[in-house]
C-alpha positions, 0 to 999 in steps of 0.5 A, spaced: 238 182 549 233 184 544 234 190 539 230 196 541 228 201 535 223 207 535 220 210 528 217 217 528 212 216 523 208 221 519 200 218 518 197 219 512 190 223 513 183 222 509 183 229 507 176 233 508 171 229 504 175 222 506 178 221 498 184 218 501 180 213 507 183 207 502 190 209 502 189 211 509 187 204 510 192 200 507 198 204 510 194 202 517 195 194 515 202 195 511 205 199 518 201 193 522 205 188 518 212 191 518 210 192 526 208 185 527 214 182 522 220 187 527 216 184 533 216 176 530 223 177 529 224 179 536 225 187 536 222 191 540 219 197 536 216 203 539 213 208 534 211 216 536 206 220 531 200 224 530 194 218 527 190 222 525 183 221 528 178 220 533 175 215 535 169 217 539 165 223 540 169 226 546 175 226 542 173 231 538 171 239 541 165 239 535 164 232 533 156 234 530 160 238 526 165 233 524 161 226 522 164 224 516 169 228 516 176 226 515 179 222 522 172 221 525 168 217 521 163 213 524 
């Protein structure tokens, strides 16, 4: 039976005027990674947070006024 495990995770946002889109982005690819490993070595893994970001327009109550911004970058 393989092992499950869940992970609940704080995700790092971009902050307002997106001065933190590379560190947001290299936590992405690091957790991806971590992901893919646990799953290589054949674990389940399950993980719960809030990401962050919206990936289109009718994510978003005001996307015009939210372009740019961090979580909706387009």
């Amino acid at each position: 039976m393989p092992i499950s495990f869940s992970s609940n995770v704080y995700v790092p946002n971009s902050k307002r005027e997106l001065e933190r889109l590379p560190y947001r982005q290299e936590w992405d690819r690091d957790f991806l990674r971590y992901l893919k490993k646990t799953r290589a070595q054949g674990s389940r893994s399950y993980f719960v947070a809030t990401l962050n970001v919206a990936h289109t327009e009718i994510d978003l109550t005001h996307p015009k006024a939210n372009v740019r911004n961090h979580g909706f970058h387009n």
